[in-house]
MARKOLMI-194528 format. One record per residue: z, y, x of N, C-alpha, C in turn; residue in one letter. Coordinates in pm, whole numbers. Layout:
N
Z; Y; X; Z; Y; X; Z; Y; X; A
...
REM end
This chain:
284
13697; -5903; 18568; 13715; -6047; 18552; 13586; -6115; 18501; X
13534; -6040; 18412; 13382; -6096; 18357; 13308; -6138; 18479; X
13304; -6035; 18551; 13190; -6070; 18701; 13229; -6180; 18711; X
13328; -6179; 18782; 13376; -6299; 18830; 13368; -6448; 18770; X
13363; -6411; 18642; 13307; -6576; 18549; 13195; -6585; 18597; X
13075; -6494; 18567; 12936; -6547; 18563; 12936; -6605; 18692; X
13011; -6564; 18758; 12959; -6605; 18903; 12977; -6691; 18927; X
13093; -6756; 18880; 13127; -6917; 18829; 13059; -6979; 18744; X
12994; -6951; 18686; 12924; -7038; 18566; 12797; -7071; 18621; X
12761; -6941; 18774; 12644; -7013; 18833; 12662; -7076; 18928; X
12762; -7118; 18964; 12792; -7210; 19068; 12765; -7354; 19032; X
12838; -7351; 18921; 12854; -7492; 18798; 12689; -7505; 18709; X
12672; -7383; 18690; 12510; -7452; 18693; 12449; -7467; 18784; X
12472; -7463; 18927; 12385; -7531; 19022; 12449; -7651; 19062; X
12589; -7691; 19022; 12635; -7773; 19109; 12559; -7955; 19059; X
12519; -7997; 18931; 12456; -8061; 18856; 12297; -8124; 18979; X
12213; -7997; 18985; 12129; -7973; 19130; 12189; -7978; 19263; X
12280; -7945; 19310; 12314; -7980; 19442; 12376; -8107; 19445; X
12385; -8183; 19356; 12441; -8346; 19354; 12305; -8394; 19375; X
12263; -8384; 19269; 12054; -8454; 19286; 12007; -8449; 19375; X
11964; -8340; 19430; 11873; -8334; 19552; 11925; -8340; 19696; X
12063; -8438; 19723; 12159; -8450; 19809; 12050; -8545; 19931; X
11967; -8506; 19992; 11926; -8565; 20141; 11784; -8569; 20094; X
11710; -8517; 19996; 11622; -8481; 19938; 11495; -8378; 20050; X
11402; -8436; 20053; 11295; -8374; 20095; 11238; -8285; 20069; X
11220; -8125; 20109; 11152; -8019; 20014; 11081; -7999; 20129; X
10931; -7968; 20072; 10853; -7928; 20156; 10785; -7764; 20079; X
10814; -7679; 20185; 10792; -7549; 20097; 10696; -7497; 20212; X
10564; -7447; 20128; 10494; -7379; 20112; 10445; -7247; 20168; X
10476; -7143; 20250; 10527; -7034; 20244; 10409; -6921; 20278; X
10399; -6829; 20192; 10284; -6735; 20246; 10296; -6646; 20112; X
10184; -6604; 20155; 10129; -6412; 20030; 10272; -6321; 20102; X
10292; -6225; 19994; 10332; -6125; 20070; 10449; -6116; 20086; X
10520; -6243; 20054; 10655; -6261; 20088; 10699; -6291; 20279; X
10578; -6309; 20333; 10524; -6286; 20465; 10529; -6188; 20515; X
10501; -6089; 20460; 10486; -5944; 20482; 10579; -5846; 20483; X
10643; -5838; 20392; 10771; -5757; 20349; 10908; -5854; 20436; X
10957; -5748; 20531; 11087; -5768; 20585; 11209; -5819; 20508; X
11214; -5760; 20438; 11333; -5827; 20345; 11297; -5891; 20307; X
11181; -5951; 20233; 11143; -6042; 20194; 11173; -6240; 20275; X
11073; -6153; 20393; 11120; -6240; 20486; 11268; -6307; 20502; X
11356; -6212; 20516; 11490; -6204; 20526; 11566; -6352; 20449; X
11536; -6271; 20320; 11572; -6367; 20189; 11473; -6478; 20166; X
11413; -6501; 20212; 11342; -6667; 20228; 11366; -6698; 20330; X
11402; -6704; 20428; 11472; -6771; 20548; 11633; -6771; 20518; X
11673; -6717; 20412; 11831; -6724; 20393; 11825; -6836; 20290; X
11740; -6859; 20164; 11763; -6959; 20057; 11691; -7075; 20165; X
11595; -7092; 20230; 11590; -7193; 20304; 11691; -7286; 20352; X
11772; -7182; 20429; 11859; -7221; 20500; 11975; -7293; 20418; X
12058; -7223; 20293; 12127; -7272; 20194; 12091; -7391; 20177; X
11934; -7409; 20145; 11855; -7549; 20057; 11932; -7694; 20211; X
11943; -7602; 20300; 11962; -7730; 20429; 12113; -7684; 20434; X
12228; -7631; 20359; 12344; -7671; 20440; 12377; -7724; 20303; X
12301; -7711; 20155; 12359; -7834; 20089; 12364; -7932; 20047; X
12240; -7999; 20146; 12230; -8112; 20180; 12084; -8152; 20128; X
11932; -8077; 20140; 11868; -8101; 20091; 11790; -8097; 20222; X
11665; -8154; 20215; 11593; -8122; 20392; 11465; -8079; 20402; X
11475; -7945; 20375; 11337; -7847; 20385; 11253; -7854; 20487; X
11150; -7843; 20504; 11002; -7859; 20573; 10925; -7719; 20530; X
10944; -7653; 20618; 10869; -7534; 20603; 10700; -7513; 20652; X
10612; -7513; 20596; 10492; -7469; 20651; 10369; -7333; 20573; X
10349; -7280; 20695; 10291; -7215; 20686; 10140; -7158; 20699; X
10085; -7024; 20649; 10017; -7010; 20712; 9979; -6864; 20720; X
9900; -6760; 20665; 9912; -6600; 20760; 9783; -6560; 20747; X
9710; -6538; 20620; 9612; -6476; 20603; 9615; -6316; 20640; X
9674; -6276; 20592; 9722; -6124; 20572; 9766; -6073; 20724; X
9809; -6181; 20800; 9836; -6111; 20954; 9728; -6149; 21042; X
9652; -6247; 20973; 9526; -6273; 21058; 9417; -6171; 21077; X
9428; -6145; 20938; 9300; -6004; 20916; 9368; -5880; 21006; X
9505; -5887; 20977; 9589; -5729; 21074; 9535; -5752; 21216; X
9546; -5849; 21265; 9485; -5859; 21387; 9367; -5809; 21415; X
9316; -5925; 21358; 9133; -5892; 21430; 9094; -5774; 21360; X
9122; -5660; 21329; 9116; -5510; 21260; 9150; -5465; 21350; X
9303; -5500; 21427; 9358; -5421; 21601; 9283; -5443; 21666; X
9228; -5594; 21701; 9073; -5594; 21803; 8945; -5551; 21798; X
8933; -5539; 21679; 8774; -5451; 21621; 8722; -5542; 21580; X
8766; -5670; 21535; 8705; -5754; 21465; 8715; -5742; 21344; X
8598; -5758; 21233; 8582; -5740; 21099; 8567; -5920; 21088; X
8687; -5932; 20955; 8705; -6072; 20884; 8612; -6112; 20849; X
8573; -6253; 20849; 8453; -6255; 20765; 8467; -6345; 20697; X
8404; -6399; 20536; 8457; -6442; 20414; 8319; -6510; 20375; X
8297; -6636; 20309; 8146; -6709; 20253; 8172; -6675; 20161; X
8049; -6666; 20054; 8080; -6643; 19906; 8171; -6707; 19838; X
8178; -6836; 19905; 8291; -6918; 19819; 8465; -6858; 19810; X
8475; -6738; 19923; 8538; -6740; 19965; 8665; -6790; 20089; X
8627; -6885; 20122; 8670; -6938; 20241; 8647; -6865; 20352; X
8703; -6856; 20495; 8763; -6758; 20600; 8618; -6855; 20654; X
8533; -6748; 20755; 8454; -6779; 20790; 8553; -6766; 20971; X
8557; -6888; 21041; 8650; -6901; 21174; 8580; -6917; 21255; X
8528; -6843; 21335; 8417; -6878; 21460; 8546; -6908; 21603; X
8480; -6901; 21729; 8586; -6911; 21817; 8673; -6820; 21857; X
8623; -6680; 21842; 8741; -6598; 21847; 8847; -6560; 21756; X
8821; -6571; 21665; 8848; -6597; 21537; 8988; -6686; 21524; X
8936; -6796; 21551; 9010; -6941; 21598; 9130; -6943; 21685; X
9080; -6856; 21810; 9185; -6825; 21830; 9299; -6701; 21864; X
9267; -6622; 21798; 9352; -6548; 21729; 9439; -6562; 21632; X
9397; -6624; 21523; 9442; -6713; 21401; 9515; -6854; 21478; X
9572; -6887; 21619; 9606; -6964; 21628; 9724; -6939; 21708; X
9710; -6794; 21767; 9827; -6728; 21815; 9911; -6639; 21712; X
9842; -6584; 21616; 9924; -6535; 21544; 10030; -6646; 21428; X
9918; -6724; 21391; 10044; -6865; 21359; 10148; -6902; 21397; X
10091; -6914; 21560; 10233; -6949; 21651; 10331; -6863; 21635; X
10284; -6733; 21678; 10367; -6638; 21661; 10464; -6589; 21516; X
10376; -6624; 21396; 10469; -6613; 21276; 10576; -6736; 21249; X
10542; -6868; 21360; 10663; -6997; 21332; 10737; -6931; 21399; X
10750; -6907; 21513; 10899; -6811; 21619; 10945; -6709; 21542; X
10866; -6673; 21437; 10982; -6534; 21395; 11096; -6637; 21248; X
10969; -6696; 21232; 11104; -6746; 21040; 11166; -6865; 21155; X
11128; -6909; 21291; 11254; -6989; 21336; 11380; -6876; 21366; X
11351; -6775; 21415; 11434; -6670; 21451; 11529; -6652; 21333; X
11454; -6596; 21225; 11525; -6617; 21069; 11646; -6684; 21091; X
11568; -6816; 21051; 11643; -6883; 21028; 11761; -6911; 21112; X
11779; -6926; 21239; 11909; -6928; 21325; 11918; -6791; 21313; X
11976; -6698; 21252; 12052; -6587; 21200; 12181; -6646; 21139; X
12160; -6768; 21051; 12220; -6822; 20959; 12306; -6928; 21039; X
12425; -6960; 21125; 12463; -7038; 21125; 12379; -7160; 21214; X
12427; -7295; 21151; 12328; -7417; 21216; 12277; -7454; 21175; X
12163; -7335; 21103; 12012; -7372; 21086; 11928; -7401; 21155; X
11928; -7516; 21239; 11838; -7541; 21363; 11698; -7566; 21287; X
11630; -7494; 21363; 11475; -7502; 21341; 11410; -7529; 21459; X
11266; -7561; 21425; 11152; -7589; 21554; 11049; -7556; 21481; X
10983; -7515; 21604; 10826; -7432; 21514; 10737; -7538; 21546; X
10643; -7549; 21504; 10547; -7686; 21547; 10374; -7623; 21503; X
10294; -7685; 21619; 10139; -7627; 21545; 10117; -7781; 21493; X
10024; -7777; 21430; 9961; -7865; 21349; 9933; -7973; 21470; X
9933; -7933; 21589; 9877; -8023; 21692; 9952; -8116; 21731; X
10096; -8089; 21761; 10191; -8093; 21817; 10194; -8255; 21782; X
10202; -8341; 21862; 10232; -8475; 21884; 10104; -8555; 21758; X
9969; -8454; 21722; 9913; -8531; 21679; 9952; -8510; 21461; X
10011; -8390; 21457; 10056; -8440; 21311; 9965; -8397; 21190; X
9881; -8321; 21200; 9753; -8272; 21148; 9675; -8292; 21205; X
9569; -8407; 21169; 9461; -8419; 21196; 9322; -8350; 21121; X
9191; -8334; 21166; 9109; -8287; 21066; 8967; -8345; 21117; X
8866; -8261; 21016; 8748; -8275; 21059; 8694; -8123; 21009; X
8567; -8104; 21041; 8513; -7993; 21000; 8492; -7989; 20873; X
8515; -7927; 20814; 8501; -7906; 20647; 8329; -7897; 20588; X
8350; -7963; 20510; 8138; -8003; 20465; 8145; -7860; 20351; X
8065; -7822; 20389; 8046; -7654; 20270; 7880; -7631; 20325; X
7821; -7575; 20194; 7706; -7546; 20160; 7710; -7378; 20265; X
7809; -7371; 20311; 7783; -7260; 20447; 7858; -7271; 20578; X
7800; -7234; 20665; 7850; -7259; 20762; 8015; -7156; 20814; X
8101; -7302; 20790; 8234; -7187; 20772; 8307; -7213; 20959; X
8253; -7248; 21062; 8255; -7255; 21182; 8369; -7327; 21233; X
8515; -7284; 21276; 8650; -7400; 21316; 8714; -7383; 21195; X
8641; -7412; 21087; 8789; -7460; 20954; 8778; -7614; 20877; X
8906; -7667; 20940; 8888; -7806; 20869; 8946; -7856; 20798; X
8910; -7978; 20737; 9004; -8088; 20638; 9071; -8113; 20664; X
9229; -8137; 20655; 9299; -8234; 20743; 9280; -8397; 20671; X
9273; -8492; 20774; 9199; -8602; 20712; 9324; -8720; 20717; X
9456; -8692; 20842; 9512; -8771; 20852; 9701; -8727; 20885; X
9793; -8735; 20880; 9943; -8652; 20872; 10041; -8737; 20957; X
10078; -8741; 21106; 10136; -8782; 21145; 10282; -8725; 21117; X
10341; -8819; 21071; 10491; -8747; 21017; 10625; -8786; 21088; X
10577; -8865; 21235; 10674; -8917; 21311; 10778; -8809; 21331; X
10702; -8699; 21393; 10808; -8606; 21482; 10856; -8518; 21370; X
10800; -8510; 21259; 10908; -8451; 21174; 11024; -8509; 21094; X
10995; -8667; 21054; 11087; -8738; 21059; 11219; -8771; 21112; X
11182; -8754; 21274; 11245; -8713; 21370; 11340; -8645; 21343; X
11273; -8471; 21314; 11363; -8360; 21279; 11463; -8350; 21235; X
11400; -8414; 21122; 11456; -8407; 21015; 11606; -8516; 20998; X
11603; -8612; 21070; 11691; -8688; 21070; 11828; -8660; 21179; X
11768; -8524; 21255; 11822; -8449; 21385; 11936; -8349; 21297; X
11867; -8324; 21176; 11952; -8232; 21125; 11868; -8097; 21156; X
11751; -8069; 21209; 11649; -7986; 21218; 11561; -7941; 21120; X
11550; -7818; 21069; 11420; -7740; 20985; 11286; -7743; 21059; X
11186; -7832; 21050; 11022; -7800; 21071; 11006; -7697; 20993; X
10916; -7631; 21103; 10871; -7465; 21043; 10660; -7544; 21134; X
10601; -7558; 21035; 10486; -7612; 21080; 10344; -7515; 21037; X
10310; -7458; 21135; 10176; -7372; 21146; 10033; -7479; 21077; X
9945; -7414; 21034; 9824; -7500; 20923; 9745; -7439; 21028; X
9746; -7538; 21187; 9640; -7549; 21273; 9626; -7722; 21275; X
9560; -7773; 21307; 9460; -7893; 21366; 9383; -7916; 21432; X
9403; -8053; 21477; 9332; -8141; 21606; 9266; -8194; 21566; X
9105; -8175; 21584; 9010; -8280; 21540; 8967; -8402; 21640; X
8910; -8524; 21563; 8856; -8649; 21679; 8776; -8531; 21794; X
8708; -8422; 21764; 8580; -8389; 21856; 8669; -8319; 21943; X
8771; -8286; 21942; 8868; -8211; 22063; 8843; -8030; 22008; X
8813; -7985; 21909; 8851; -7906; 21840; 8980; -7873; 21789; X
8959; -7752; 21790; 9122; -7693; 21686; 9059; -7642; 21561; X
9116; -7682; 21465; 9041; -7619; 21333; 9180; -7532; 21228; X
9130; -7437; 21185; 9223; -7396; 21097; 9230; -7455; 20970; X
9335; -7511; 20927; 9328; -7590; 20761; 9383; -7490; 20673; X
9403; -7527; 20541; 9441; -7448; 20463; 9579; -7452; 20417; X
9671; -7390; 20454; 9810; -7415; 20427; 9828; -7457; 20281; X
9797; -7479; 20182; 9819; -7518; 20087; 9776; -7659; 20084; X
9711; -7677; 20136; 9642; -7874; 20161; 9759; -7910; 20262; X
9780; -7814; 20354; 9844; -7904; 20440; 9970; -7906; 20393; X
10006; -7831; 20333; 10159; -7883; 20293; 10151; -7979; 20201; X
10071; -8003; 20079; 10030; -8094; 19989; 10055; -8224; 20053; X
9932; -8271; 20188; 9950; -8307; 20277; 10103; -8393; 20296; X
10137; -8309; 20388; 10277; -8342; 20436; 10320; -8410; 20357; X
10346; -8309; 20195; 10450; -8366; 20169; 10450; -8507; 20077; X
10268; -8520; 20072; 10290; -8669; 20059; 10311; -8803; 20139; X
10251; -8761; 20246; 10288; -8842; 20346; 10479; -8882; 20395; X
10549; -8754; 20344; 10716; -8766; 20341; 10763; -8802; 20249; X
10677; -8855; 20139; 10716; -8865; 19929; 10816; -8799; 19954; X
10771; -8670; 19964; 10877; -8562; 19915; 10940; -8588; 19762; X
11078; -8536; 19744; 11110; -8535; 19654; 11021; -8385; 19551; X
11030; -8283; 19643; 10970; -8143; 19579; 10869; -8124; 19665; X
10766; -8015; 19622; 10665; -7950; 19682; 10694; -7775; 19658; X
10714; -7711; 19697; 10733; -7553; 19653; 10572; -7476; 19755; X
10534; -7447; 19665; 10344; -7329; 19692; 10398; -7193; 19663; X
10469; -7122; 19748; 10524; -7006; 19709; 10375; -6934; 19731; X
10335; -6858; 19625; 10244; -6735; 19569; 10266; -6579; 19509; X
10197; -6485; 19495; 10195; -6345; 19486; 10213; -6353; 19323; X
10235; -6455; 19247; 10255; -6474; 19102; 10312; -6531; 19055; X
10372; -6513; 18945; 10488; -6636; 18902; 10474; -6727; 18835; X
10347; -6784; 18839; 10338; -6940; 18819; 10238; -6955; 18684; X
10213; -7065; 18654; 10046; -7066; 18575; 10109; -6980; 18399; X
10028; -6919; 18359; 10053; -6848; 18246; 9959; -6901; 18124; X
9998; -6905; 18010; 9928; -6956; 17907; 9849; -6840; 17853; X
9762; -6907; 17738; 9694; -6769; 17683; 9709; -6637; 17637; X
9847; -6631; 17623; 9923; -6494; 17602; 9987; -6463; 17719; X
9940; -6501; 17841; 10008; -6416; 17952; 10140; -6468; 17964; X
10224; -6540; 17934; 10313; -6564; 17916; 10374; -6688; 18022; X
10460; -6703; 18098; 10508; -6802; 18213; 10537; -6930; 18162; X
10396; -7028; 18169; 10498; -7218; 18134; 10555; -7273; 18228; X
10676; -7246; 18152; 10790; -7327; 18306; 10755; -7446; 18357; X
10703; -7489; 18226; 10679; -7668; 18283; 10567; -7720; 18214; X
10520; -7798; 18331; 10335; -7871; 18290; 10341; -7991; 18330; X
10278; -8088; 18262; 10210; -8206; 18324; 10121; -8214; 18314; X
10042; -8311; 18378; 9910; -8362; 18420; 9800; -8358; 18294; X
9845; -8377; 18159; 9732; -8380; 18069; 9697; -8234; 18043; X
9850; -8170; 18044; 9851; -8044; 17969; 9784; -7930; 18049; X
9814; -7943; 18191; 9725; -7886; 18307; 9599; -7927; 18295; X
9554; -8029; 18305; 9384; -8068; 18230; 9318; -7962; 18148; X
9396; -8007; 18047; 9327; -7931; 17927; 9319; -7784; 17946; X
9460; -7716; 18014; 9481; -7558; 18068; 9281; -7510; 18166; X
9249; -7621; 18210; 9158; -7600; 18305; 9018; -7608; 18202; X
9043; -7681; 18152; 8883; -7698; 18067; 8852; -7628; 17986; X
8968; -7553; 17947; 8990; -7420; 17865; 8989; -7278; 17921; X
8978; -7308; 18056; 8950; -7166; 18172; 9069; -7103; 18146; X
9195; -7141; 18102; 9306; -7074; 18112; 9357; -7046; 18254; X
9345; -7188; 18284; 9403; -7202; 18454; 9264; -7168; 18510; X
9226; -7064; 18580; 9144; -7014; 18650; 9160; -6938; 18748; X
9044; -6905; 18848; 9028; -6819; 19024; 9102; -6945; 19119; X
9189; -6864; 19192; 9258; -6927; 19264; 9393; -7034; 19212; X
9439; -7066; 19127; 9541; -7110; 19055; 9481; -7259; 19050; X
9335; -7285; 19049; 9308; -7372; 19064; 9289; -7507; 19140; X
9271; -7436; 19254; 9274; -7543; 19385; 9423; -7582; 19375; X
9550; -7477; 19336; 9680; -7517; 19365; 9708; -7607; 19287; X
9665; -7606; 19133; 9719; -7726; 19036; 9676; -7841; 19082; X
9549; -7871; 19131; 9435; -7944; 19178; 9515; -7998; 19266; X
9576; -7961; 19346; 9612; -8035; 19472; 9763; -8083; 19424; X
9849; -7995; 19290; 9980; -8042; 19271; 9944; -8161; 19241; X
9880; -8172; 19099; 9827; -8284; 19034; 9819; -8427; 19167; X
9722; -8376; 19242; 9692; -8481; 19353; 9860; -8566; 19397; X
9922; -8463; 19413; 10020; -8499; 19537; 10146; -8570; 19404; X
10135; -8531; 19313; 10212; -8578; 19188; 10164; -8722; 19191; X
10015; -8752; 19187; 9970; -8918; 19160; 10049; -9005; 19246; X
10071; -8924; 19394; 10114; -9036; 19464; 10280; -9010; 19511; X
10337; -9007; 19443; 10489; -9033; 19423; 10587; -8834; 19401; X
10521; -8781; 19471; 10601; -8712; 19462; 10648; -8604; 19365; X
10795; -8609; 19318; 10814; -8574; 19225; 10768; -8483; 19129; X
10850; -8332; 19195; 10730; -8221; 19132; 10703; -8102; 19217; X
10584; -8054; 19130; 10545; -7954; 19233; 10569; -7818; 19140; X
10647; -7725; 19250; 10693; -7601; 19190; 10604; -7463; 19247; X
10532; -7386; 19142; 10459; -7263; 19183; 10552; -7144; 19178; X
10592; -7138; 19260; 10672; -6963; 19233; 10630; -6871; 19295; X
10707; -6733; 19282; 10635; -6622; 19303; 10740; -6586; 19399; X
10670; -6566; 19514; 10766; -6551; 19661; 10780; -6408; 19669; X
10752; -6292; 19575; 10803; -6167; 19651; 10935; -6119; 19494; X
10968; -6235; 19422; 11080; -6237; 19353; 11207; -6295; 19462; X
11299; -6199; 19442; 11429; -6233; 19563; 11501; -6407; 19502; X
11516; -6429; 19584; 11569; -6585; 19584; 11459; -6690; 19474; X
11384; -6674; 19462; 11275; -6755; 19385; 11329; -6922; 19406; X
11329; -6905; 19529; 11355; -7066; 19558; 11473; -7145; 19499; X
11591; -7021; 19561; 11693; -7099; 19489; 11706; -7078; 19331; X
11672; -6984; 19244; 11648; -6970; 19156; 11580; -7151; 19083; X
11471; -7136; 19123; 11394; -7280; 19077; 11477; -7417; 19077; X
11544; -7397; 19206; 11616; -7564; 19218; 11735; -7543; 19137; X
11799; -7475; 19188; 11951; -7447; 19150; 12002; -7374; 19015; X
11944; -7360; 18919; 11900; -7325; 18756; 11853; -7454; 18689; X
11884; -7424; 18564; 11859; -7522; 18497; 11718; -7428; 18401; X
11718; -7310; 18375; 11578; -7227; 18345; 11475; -7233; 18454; X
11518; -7223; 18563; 11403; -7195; 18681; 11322; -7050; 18691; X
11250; -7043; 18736; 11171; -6899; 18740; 11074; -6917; 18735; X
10977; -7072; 18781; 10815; -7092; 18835; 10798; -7165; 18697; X
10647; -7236; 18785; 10622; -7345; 18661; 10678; -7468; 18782; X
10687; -7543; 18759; 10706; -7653; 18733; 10628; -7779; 18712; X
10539; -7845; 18741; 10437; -7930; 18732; 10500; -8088; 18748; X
10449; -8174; 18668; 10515; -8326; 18654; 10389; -8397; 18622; X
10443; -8525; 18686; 10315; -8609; 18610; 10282; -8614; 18489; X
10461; -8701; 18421; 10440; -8692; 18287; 10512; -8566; 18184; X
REM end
């Protein structure tokens, strides 16, 4: 009988969250090695799907470092990386990294219609114009990787009003008739200001910014993230992500959630809890 309470008591603590975020915009994030791992996969195309039958309207985008490199390793191509770290994308490069994209939106659309009427559509960045870019300005020459400079959000609007999941690949159309690879973390940023998302979810290989004792802050705002940075707490890669939450926080949208995507149900965990699992980022 015990089981059976808790299991009720988490229903009723989500049910508080499934009133709130009732037609609610989530634009999630999706990559590291929760990409990788099958089950993994599995169970993020299943809380996805939940997030859209209880009435919330997820925007999935992606992008596929880790299967990009698997590739060009099968072709005999060796990755190549600037000091800064950024993916050095020449044309073969380009497009490889533009088929395997494609190819990873058809599988989490696949996912996802496992589930019922989870209708999905896979979309490249190109597709009716919705990522735009330019070549990215860097002190090296990083070859087809660009900014996105502009977010046509018609046809996901669209989707979305269809009762459809966008599953959207981090490729782009530049003015010069280029395809450039962007950085899935801008471009969802991106998006989801252009949709004033209600949420942003940056699913990552970690569970979210840690204070000086190693320790998980569920929840940050904008000063307190500041100061985390000037103090080299928030440091490496953790940075561009706050950097861009912060950004996408100035201009309406609510909050931005860092979780750790190879924890099972992370997602629903975060919304549907009143503890959460990530951090949590707010203006104020």
């Amino acid at each position: 009988m015990k089981v059976f309470q808790n299991k009720v008591e988490v229903i009723l603590d989500a049910l508080p969250y499934i009133r709130k975020f009732q037609g609610a915009v989530a634009v999630v994030k999706y990559g590291g090695s929760a990409m990788i791992d099958p089950e993994l996969k599995r169970e993020v195309a299943r809380d996805v799907a939940l997030l859209h039958y209880i009435g919330m309207k997820p925007v999935v985008v992606h992008g596929g470092g880790k299967e990009i490199n698997n590739w060009l390793a099968r072709l005999g191509k060796k990755a190549e990386f600037a000091p800064n770290g950024l993916r050095v994308t020449d044309k073969d490069t380009m497009e490889i990294a533009e088929m395997v994209l494609g190819r990873i939106g058809k599988e989490i659309v696949e996912l996802l219609q496992h589930h019922g009427e989870a209708k999905s559509v896979s979309l490249s960045g190109k597709d009716a114009g919705l990522l735009q870019a330019e070549k990215m300005r860097s002190e090296y020459d990083l070859g087809y990787v660009g900014e996105v400079t502009a977010v046509n959000t018609d046809i996901i609007s669209n989707l979305l009003e269809d009762g459809y999941i966008p599953v959207i690949s981090s490729v782009a159309l530049g003015a010069d008739g280029q395809t450039y690879n962007v950085n899935a973390d801008t471009a969802a940023c991106k998006i989801a200001k252009e949709l004033e998302a209600a949420k942003l979810y940056l699913m990552t290989d970690v569970d979210g910014i840690l204070d000086k004792n190693k320790k998980l802050i569920h929840r940050i705002n904008r000063k307190e993230a500041e100061v985390l940075i000037e103090q080299g707490i928030i440091s490496g890669g953790m940075i561009p992500k706050i950097k861009s939450a912060l950004e996408v926080l100035s201009i309406g949208v609510q909050s931005v959630h860092i979780i750790n995507g190879t924890l099972e149900h992370s997602l629903l965990l975060e919304t549907l809890t009143s503890a959460g699992v990530g951090t949590m980022a707010t203006w104020d």
